[in-house]
DRENDO-1510 file (C-alpha; in Angstrom, 1 decimal, always signed):
<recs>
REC; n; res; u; v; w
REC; 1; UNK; -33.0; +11.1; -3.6 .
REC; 2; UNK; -34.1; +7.8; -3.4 .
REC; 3; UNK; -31.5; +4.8; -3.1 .
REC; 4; UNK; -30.1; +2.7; -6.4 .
REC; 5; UNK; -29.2; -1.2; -6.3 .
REC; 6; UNK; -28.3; -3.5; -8.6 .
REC; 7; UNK; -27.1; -6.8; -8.4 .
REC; 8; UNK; -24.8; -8.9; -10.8 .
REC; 9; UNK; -23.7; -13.1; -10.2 .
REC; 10; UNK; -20.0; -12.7; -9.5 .
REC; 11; UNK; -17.5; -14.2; -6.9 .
REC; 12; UNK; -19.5; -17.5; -6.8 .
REC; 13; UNK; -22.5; -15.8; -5.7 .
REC; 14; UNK; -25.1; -12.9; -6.4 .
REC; 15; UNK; -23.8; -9.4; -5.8 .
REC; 16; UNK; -25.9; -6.6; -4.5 .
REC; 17; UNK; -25.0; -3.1; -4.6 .
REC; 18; UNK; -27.1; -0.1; -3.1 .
REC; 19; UNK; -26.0; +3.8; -2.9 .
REC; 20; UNK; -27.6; +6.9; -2.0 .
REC; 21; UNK; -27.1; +10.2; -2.3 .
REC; 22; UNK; -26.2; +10.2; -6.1 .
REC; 23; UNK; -28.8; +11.3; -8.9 .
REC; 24; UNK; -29.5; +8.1; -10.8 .
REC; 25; UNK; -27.6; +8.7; -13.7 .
REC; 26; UNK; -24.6; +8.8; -11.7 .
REC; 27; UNK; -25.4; +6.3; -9.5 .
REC; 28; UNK; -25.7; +4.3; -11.9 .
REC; 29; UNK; -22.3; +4.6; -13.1 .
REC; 30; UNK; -20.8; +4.4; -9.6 .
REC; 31; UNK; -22.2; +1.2; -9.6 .
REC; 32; UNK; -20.8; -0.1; -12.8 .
REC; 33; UNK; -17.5; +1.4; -11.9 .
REC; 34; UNK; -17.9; -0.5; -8.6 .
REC; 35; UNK; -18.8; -4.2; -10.4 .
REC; 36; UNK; -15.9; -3.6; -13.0 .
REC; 37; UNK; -13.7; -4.0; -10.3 .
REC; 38; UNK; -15.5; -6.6; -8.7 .
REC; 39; UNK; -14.6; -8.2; -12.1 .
REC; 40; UNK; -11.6; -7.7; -12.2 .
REC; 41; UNK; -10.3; -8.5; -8.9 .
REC; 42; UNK; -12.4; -12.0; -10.0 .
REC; 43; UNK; -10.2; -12.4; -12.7 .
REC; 44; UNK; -6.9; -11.7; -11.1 .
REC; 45; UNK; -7.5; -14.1; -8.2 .
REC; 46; UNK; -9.4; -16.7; -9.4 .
REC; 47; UNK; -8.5; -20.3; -8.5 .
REC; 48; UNK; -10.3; -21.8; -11.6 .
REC; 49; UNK; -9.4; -19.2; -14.9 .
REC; 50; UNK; -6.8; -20.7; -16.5 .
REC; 51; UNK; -5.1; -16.4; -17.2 .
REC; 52; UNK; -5.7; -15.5; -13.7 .
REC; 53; UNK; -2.3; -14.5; -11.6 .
REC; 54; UNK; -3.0; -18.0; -9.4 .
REC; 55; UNK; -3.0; -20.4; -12.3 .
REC; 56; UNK; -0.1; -18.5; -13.7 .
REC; 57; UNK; +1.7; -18.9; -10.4 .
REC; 58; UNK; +1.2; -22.1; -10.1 .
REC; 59; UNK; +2.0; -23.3; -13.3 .
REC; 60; UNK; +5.3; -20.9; -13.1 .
REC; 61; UNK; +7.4; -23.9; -12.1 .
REC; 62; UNK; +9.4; -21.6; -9.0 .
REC; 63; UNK; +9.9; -18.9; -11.9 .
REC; 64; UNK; +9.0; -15.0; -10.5 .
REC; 65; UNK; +6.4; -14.1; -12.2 .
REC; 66; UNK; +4.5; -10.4; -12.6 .
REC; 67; UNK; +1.0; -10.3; -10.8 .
REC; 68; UNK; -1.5; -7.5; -11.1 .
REC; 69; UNK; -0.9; -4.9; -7.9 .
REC; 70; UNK; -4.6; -6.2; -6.1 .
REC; 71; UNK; -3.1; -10.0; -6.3 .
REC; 72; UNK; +0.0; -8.9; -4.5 .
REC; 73; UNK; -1.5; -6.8; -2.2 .
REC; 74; UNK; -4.1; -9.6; -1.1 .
REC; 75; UNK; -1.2; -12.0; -1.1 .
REC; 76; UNK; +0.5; -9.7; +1.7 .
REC; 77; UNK; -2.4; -9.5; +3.5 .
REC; 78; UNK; -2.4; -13.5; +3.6 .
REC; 79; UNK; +0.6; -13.9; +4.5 .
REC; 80; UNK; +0.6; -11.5; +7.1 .
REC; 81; UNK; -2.6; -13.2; +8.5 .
REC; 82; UNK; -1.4; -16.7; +8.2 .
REC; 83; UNK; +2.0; -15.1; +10.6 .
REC; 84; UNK; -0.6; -13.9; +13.1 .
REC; 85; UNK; -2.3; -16.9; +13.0 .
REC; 86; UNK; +0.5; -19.1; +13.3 .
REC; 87; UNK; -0.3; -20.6; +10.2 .
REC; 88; UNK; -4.1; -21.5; +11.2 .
REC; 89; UNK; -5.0; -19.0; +8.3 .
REC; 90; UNK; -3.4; -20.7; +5.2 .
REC; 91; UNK; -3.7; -19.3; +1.6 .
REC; 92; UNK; -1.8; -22.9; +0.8 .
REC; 93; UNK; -4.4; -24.5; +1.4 .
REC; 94; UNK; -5.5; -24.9; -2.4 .
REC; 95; UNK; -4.0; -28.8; -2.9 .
REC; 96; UNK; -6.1; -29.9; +0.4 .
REC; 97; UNK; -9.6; -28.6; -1.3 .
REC; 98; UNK; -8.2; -30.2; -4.4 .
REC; 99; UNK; -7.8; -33.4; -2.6 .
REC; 100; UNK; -11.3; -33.0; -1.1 .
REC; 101; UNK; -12.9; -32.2; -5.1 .
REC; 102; UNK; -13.7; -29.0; -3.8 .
REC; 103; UNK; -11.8; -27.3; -6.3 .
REC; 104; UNK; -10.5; -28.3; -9.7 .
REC; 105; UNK; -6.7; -29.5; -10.2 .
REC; 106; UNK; -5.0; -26.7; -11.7 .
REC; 107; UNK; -3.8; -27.0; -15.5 .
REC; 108; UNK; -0.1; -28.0; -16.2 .
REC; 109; UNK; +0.8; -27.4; -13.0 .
REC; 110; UNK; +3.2; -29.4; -11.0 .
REC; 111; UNK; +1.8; -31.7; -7.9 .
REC; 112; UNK; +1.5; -29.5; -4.5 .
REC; 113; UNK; +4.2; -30.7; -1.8 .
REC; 114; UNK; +2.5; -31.5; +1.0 .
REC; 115; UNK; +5.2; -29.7; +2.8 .
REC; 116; UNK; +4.7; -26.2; +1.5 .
REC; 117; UNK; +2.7; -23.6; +3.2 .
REC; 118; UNK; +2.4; -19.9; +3.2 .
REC; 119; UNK; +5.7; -19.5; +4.1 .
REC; 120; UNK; +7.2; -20.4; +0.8 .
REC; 121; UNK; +4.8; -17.6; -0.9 .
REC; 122; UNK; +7.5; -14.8; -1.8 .
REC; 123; UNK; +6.3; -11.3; -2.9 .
REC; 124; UNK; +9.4; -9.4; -4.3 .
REC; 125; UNK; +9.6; -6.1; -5.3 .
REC; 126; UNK; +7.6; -4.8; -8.4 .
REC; 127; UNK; +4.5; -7.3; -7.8 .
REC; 128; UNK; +6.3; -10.0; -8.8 .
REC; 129; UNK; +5.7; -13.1; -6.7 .
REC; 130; UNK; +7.6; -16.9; -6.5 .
REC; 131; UNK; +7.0; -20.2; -4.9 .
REC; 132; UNK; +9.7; -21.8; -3.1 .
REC; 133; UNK; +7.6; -25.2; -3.3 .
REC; 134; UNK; +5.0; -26.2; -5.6 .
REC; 135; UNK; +2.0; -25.0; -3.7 .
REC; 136; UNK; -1.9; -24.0; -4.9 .
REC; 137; UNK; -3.0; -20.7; -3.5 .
REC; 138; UNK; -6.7; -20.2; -2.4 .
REC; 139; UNK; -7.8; -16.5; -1.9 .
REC; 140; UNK; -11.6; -17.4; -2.1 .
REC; 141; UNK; -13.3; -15.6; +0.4 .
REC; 142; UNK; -10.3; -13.2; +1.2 .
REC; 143; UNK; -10.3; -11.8; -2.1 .
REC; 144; UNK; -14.0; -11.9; -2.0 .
REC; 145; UNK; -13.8; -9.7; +0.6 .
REC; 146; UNK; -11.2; -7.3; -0.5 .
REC; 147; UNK; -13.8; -7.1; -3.7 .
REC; 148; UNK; -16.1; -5.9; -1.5 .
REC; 149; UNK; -13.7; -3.3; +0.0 .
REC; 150; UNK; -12.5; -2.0; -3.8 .
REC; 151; UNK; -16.0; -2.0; -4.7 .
REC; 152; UNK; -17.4; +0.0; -1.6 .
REC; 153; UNK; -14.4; +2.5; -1.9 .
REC; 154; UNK; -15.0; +3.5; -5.5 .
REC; 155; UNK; -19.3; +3.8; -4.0 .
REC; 156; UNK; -17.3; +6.4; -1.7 .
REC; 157; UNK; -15.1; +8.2; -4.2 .
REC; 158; UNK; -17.8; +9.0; -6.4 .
REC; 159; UNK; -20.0; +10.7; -3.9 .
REC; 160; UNK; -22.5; +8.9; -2.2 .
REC; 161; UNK; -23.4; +9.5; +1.1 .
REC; 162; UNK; -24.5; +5.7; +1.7 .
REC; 163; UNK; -23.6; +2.5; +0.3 .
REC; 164; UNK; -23.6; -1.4; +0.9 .
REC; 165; UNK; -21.9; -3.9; -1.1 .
REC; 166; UNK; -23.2; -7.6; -0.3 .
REC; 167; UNK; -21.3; -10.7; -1.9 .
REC; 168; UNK; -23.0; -13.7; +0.2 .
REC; 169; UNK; -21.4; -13.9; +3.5 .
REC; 170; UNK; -19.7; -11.3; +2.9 .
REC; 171; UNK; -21.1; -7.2; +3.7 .
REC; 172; UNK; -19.6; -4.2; +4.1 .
REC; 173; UNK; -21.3; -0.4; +4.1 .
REC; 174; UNK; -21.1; +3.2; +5.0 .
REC; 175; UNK; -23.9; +6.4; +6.2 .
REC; 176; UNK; -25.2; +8.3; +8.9 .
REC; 177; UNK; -27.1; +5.9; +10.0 .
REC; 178; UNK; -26.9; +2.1; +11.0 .
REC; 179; UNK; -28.6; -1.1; +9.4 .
REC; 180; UNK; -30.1; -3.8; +10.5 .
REC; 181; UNK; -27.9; -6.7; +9.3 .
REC; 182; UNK; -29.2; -10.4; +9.7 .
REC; 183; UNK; -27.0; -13.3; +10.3 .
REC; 184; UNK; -27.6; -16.5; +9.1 .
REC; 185; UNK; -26.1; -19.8; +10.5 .
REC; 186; UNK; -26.5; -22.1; +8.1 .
REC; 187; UNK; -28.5; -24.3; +10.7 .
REC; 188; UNK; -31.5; -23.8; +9.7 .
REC; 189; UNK; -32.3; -21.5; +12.9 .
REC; 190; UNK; -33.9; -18.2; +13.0 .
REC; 191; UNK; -30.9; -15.8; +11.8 .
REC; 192; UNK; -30.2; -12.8; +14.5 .
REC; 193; UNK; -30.1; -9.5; +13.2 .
REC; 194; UNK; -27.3; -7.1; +14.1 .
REC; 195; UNK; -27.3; -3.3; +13.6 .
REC; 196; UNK; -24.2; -2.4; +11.0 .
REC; 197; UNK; -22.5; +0.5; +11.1 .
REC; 198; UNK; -19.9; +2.0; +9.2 .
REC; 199; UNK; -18.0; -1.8; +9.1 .
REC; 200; UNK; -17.8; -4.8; +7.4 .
REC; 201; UNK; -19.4; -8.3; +8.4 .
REC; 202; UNK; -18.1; -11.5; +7.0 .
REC; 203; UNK; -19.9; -15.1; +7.8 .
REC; 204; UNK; -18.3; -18.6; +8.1 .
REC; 205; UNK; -20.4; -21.3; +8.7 .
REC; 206; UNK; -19.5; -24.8; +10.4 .
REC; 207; UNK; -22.9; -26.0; +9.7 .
REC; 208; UNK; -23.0; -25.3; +5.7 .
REC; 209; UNK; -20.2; -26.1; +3.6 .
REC; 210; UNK; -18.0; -27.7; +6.2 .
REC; 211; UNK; -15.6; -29.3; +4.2 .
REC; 212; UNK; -14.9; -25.8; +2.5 .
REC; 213; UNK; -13.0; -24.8; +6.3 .
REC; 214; UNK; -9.5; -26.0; +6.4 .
REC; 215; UNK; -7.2; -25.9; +9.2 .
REC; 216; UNK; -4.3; -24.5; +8.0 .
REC; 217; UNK; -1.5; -26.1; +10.2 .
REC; 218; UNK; -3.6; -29.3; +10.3 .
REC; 219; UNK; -4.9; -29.9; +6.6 .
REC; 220; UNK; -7.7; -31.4; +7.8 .
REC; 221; UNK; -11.5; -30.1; +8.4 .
REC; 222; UNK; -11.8; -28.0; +11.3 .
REC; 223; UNK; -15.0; -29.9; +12.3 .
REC; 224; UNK; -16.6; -27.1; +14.0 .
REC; 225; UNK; -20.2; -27.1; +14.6 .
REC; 226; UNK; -20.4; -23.6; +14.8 .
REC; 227; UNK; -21.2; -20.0; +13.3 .
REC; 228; UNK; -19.0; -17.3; +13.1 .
REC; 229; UNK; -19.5; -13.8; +11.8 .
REC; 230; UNK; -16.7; -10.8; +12.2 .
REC; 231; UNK; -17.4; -7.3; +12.5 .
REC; 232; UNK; -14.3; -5.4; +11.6 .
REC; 233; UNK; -13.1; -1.9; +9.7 .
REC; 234; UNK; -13.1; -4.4; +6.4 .
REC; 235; UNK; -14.2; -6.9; +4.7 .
REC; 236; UNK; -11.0; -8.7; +3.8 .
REC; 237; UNK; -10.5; -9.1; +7.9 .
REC; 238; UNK; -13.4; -9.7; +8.4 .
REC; 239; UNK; -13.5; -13.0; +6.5 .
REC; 240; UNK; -10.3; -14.0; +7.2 .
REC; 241; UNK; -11.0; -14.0; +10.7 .
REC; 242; UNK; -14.0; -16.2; +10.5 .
REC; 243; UNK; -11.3; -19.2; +9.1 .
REC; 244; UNK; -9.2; -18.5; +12.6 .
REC; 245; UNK; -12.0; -18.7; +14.7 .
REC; 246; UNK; -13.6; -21.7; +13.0 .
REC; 247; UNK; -10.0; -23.5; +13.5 .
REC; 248; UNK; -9.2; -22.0; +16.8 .
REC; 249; UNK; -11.6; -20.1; +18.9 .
REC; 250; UNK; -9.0; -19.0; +21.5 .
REC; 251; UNK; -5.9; -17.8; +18.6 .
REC; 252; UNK; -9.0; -16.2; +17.2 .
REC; 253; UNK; -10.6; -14.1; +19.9 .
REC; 254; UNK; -6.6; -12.7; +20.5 .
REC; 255; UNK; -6.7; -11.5; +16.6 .
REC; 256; UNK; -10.2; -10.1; +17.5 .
REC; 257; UNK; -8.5; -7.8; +19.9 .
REC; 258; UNK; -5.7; -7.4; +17.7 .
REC; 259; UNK; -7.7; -5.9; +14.7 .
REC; 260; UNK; -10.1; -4.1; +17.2 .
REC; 261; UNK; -12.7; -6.6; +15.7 .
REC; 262; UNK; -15.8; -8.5; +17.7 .
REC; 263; UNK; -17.6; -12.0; +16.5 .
REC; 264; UNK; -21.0; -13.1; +16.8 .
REC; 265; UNK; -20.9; -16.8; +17.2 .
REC; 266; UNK; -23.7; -19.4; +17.4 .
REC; 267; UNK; -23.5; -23.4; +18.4 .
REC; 268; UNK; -26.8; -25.1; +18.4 .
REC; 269; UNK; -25.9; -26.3; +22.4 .
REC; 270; UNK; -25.5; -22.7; +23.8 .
REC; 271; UNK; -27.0; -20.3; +21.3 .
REC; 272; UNK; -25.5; -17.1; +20.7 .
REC; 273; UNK; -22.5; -14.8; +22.4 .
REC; 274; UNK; -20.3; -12.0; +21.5 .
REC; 275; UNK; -16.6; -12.6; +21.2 .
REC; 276; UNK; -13.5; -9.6; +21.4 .
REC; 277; UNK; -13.3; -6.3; +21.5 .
REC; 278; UNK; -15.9; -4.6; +23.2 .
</recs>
């Protein structure tokens, strides 16, 4: 059987999903099952949709509010990352890419205290979450890459033997057999291909986009010149990680080891080198 794709704009970028070892018909609706969740974790933790959980939250004025069970696990997931990153992984960060015009002031929403960080994000029982502080929480590539962990898991439920879902920087696939995966810099130099295996890689570039990389503890632009892409068991790790390295390239490598994760990373002064676990 030959392999299916399609691809859809979502998540700020083009989507691409492949499977094989369905029939078409019901690859086909593997796939559609796989970008209506894409969808709908979208719309749950988007930063600019006025009904998403975020712009809920933050117009919830400290009030506990109900969020949809994806939101609060990717909230957790944060919030555990930001812990074992000492804060250098921030979901906070949302009023410091406002500041910057990356993002869009959120409606009716009270000013973020500068103070605030992921500590005063409080998931309570039931997936209901509060803010201690007026804060602005930015999932962006996090929850892009727990889309692409929903979507590839629902590719797996319904059968096939293979699958990739690809959202930009962000990859992650299953089969027998590996893939050639090319990473790109954002430099402008040749991207380096990688073979993939059953894993998820997720790309941050210092070179592209570099006011986009916050340092969480320092709410300022990590400044790094360089490349980083994680391989790890998931996408939402995976991307994650790239934000710790970019700020930190020592606190990172530990969380490498920590998730049983490795890097690729690239500066234009010494090229490329491998980073964690082996």
């Amino acid at each position: 059987m030959r392999d299916i794709a399609r691809a859809r704009p979502w998540l700020g970028t083009i989507v691409g999903i492949r499977v094989g070892g369905l029939a078409e018909a019901r690859a086909i609706d593997a796939i559609e099952r796989a970008f209506d969740e894409i969808g709908a974790v979208h719309r749950c933790m988007s930063f600019h949709e006025r009904d998403s959980d975020l712009s809920r939250l933050h117009r919830a004025n400290g009030a506990a509010i109900a969020v949809d069970a994806r939101t609060h696990d990717v909230l957790a997931r944060a919030i555990a990352l930001a812990g074992q990153s000492d804060g250098l992984f921030d979901p906070s960060i949302g009023g410091t890419l406002v500041d910057w015009n990356v993002l869009p002031r959120p409606v009716e929403a009270r000013d973020a205290d500068p103070r605030a960080t992921w500590r005063d994000i409080e998931l309570l029982d039931d997936a209901h979450v509060r803010l201690r502080r007026p804060l602005w929480i930015d999932l962006g590539g996090i929850a892009k890459g727990y889309a692409v962990d929903r979507a590839l898991a629902i590719l797996r439920e319904h059968g096939a033997t293979s699958a990739s879902v690809n959202a930009g920087g962000d990859l992650a696939r299953f089969g027998s057999m590996p893939e050639a995966i090319a990473l790109d810099t954002g430099s402008g130099d040749v991207p380096v291909a990688i073979e993939l295996g059953d894993a998820a890689v997720a790309t941050s570039s210092g070179f592209a986009f570099a006011r986009r990389h916050v340092h969480g503890r320092k709410r300022r632009a990590t400044g790094a010149r360089r490349s980083v892409s994680v391989v790890a068991s998931s996408c939402c790790i995976a991307d994650a990680l790239t934000k710790v390295l970019l700020a930190d390239r020592r606190a990172g490598e530990s969380l490498l080891r920590h998730h049983r994760a490795h890097a690729y990373e690239f500066d234009a002064t010494r090229g490329w080198r491998r980073l964690g676990a082996s």
